[in-house]
C-alpha positions as CSV (number, residue, x, y, z in Angstrom):
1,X,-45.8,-80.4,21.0
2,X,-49.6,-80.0,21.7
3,X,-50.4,-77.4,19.1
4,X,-54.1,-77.1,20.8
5,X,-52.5,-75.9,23.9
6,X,-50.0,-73.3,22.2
7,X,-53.0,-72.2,20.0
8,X,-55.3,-71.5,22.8
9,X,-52.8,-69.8,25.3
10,X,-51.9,-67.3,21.8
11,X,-55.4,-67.1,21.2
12,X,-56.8,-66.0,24.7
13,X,-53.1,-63.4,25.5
14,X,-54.8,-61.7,21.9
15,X,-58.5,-61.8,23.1
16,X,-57.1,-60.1,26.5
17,X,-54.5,-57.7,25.0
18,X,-57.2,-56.9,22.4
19,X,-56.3,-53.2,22.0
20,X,-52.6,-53.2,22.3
21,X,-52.9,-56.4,19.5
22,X,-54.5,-53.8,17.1
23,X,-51.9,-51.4,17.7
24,X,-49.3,-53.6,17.0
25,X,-51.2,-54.6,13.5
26,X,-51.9,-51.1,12.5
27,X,-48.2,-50.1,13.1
28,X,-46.9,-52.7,11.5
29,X,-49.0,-52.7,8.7
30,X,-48.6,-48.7,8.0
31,X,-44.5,-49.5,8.1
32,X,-44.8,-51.9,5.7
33,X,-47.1,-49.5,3.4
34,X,-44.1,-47.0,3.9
35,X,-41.6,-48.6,3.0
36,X,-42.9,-49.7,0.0
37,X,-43.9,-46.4,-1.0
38,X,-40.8,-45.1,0.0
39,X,-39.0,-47.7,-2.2
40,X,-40.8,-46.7,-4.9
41,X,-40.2,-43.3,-4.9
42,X,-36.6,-43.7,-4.5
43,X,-36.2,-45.9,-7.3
44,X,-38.0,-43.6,-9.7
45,X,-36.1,-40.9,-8.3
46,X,-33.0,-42.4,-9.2
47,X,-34.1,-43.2,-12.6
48,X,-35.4,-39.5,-13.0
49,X,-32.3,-38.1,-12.4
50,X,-30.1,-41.1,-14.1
51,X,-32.0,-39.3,-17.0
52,X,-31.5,-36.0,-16.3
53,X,-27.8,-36.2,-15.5
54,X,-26.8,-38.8,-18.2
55,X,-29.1,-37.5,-20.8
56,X,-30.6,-41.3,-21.2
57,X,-33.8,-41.0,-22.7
58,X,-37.0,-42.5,-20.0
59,X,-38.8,-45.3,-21.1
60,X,-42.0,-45.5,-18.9
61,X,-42.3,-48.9,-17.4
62,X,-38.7,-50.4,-18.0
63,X,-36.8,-51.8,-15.3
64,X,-33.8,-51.9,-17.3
65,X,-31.1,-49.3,-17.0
């Protein structure tokens, strides 16, 4: 394969496509930053009320349940 040639006909579609290319990196950036925020709010969620319901004292920082 002539990697010079793929590389230059990816690099001039992103050049051309400039704007939609940022689009596409902003949205897929911000999912990414959701879902891991999301993630972590559902895991200490679960741990909060693993607490609550079970009466299991919280340790702050343990993974361990």
């Amino acid at each position: 394969m002539n990697f010079r040639l793929i590389f230059s006909i990816a690099k001039s579609l992103l050049l051309a496509r400039w704007r939609q290319t940022l689009v596409a990196a902003v949205g897929v950036t911000f999912s990414i930053a959701m879902f891991v925020t999301l993630l972590g709010f559902m895991n200490g969620l679960n741990d909060m009320l693993d607490s609550l319901i079970l009466n299991v004292p919280r340790m702050c920082g343990s993974t361990t349940r």
